[in-house]
N, CA and C of each residue as an Amber inpcrd file, in Angstrom:
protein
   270
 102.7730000  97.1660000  54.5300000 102.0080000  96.2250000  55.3090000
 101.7160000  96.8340000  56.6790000 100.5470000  96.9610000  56.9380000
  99.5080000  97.8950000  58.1630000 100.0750000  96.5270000  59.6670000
 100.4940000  96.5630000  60.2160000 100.4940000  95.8920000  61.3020000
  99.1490000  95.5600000  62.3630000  98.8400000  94.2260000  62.8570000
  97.5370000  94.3820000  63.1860000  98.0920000  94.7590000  65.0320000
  97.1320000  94.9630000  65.4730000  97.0850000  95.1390000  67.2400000
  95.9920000  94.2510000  67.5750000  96.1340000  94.4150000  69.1690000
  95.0460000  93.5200000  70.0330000  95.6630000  94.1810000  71.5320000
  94.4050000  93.9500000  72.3300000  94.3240000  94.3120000  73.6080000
  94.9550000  93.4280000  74.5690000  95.8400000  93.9220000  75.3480000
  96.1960000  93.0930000  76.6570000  95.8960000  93.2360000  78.1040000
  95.2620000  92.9300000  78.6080000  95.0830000  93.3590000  79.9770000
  96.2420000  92.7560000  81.0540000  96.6890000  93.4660000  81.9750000
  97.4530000  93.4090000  82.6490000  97.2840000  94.4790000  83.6810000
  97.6480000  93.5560000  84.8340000  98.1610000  94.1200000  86.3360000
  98.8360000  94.8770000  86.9420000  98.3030000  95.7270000  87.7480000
  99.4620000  96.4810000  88.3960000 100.4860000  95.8750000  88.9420000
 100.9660000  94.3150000  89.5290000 102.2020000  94.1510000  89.8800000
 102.6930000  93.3430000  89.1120000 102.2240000  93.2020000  87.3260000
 102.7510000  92.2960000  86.3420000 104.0580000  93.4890000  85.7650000
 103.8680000  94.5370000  85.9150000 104.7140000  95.4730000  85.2620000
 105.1020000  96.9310000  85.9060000 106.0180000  96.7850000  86.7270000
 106.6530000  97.5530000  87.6720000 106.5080000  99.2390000  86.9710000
 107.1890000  99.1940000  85.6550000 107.5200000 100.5380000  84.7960000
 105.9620000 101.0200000  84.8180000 105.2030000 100.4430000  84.8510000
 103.8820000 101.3340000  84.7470000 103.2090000 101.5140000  86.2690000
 104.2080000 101.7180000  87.0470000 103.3980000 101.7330000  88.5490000
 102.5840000 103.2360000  88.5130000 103.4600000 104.3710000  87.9620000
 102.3450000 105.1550000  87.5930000 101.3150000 105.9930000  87.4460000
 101.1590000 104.8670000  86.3030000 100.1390000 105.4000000  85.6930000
  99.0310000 104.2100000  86.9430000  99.2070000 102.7410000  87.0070000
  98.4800000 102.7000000  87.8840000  97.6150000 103.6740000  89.1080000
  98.6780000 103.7640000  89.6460000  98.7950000 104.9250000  91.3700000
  98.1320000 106.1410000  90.9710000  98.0530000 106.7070000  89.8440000
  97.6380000 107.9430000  89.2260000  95.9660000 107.2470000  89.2870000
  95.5760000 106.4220000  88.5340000  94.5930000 106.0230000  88.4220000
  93.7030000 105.4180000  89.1770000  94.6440000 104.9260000  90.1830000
  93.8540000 104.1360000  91.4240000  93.2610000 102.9530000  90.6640000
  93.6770000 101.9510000  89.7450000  93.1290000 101.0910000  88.9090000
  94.1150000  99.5810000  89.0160000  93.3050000  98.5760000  89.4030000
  93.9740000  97.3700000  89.5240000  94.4320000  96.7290000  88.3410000
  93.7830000  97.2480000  87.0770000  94.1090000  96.3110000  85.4940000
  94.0360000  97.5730000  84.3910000  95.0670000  97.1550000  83.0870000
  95.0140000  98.4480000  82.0830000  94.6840000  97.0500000  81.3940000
  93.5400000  97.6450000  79.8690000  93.7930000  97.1870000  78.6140000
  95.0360000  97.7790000  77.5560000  95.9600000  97.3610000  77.4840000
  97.2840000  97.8160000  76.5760000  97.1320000  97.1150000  75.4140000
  97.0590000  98.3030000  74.3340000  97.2090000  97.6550000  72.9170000
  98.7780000  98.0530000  72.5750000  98.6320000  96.9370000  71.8600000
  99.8200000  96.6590000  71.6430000  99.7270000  95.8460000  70.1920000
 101.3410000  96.1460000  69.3510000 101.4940000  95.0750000  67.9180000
 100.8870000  93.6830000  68.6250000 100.0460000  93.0020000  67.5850000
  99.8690000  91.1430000  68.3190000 100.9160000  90.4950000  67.9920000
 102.1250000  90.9810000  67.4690000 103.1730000  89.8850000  67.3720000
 103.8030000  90.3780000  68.7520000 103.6080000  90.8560000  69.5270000
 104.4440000  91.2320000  70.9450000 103.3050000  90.8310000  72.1090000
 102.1230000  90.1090000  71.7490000 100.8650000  89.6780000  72.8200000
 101.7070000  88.6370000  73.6180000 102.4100000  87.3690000  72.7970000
 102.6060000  86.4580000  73.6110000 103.9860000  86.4980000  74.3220000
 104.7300000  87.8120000  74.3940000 105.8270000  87.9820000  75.0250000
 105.8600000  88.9210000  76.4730000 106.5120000  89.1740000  77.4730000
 106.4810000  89.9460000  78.3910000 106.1320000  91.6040000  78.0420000
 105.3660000  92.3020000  78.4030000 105.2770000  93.8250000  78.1360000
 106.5190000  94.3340000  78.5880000 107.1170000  95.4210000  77.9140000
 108.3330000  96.5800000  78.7460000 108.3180000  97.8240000  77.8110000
 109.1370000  98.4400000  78.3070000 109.1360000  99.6570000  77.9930000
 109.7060000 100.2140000  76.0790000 111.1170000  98.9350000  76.1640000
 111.5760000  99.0820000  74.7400000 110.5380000  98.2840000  73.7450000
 109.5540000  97.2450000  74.1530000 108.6620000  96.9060000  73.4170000
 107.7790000  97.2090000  72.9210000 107.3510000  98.6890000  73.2920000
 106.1510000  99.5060000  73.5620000 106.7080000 100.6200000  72.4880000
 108.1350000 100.3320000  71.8930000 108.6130000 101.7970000  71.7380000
 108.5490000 103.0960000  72.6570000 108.7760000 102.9560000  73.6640000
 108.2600000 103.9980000  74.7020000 107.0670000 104.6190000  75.1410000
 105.8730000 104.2630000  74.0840000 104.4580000 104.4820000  74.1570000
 103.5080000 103.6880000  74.5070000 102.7340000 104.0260000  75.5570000
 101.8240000 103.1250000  76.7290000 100.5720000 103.6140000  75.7280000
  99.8600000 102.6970000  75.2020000  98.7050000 103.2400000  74.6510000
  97.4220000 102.2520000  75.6380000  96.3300000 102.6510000  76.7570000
  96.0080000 101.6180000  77.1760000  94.2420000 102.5310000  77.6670000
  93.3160000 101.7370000  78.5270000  92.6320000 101.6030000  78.8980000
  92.0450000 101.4690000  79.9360000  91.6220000 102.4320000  81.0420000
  91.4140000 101.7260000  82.4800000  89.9550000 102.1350000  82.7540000
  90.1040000 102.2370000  83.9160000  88.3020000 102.7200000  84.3170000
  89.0020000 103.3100000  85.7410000  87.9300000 104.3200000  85.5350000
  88.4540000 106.0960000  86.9460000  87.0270000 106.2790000  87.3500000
  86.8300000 105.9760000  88.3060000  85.6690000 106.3860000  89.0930000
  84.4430000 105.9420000  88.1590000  84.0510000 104.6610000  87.6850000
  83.0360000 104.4080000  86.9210000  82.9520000 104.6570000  85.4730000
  84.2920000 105.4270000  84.9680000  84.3120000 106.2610000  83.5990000
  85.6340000 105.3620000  82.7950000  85.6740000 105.2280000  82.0040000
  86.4220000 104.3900000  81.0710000  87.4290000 105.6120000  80.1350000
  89.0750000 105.2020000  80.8080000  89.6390000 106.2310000  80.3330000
  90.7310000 106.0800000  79.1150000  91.1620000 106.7050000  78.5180000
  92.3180000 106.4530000  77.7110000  93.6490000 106.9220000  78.6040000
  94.3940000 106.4530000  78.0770000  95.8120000 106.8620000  78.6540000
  96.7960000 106.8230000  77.3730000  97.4130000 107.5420000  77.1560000
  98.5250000 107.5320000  76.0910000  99.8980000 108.1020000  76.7660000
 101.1050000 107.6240000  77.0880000 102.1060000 108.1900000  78.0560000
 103.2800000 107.5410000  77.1810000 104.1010000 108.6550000  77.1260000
 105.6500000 108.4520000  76.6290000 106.4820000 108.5130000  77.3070000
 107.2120000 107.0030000  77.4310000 108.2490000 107.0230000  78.0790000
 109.5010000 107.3320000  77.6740000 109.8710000 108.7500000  78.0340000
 111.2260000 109.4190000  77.5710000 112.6990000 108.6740000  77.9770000
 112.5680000 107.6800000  78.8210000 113.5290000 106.8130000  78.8050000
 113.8260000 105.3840000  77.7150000 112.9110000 105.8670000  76.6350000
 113.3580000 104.6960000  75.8290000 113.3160000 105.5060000  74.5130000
 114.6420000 105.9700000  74.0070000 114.9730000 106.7500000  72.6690000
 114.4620000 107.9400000  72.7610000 115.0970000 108.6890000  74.2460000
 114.3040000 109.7240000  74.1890000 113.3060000 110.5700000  73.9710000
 112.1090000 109.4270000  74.0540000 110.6500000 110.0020000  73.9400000
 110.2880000 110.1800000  72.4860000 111.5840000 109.9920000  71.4580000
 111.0350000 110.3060000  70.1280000 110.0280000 109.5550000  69.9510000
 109.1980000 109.9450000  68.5840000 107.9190000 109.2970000  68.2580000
 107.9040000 109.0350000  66.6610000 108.1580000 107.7390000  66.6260000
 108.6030000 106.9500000  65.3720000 107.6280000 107.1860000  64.5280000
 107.5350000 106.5280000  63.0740000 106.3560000 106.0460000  62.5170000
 105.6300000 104.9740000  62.6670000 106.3370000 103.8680000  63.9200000
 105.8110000 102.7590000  64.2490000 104.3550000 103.3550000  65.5830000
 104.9120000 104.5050000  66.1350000 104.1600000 104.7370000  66.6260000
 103.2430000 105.0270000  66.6280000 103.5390000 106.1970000  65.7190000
 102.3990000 106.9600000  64.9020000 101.5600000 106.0720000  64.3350000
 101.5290000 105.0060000  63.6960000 100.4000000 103.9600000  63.2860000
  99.5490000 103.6440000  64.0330000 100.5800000 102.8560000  65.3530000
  99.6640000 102.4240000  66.6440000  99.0270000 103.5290000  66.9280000
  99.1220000 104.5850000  67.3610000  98.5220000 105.4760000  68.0150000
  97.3300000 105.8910000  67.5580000  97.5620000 105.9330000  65.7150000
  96.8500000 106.5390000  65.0020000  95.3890000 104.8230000  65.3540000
  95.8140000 103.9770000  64.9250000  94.5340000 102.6310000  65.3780000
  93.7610000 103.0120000  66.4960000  94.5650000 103.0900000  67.5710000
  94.4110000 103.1960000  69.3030000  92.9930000 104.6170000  69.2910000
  93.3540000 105.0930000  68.2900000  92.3480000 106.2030000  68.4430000
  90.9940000 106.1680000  67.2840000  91.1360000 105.2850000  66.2960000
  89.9830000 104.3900000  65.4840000  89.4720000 103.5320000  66.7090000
């Protein structure tokens, strides 16, 4: 069973752990996809499996971001991930 996703947008001061990639970007909001059974709960880092898969805009240009956070299971990269990631890029 394929797990579905959906987009979340969120704030730079809704989620501290991604300050960042914010600050890197100079960007007030990311679109973060994410599993939709984790939409209606708080974003973090162990929820994400350690992988930020998201969306911003850089100087007029619409960017991807994909970032592993090596503080959650040592950066390994599951097969849960590998799915998402593999969507995130369909």
């Amino acid at each position: 069973m394929n797990p579905e996703y959906r987009w979340v947008t969120i704030g730079a001061d809704a989620h501290p752990f991604l300050w960042t990639v914010f600050s890197s970007l100079g960007v007030r909001s990311l679109k973060v996809f994410i599993e939709s059974s984790h939409a209606a709960t708080p974003i973090d880092r162990s929820r994400l499996s350690g992988l930020v898969l998201a969306l911003g805009e850089y100087q007029g240009r619409t960017v991807a971001v994909a970032w592993s956070d090596f503080r959650v299971d040592a950066g390994s990269y599951t097969h849960t991930n590998t799915r998402r990631f593999s969507a995130f890029l369909r």
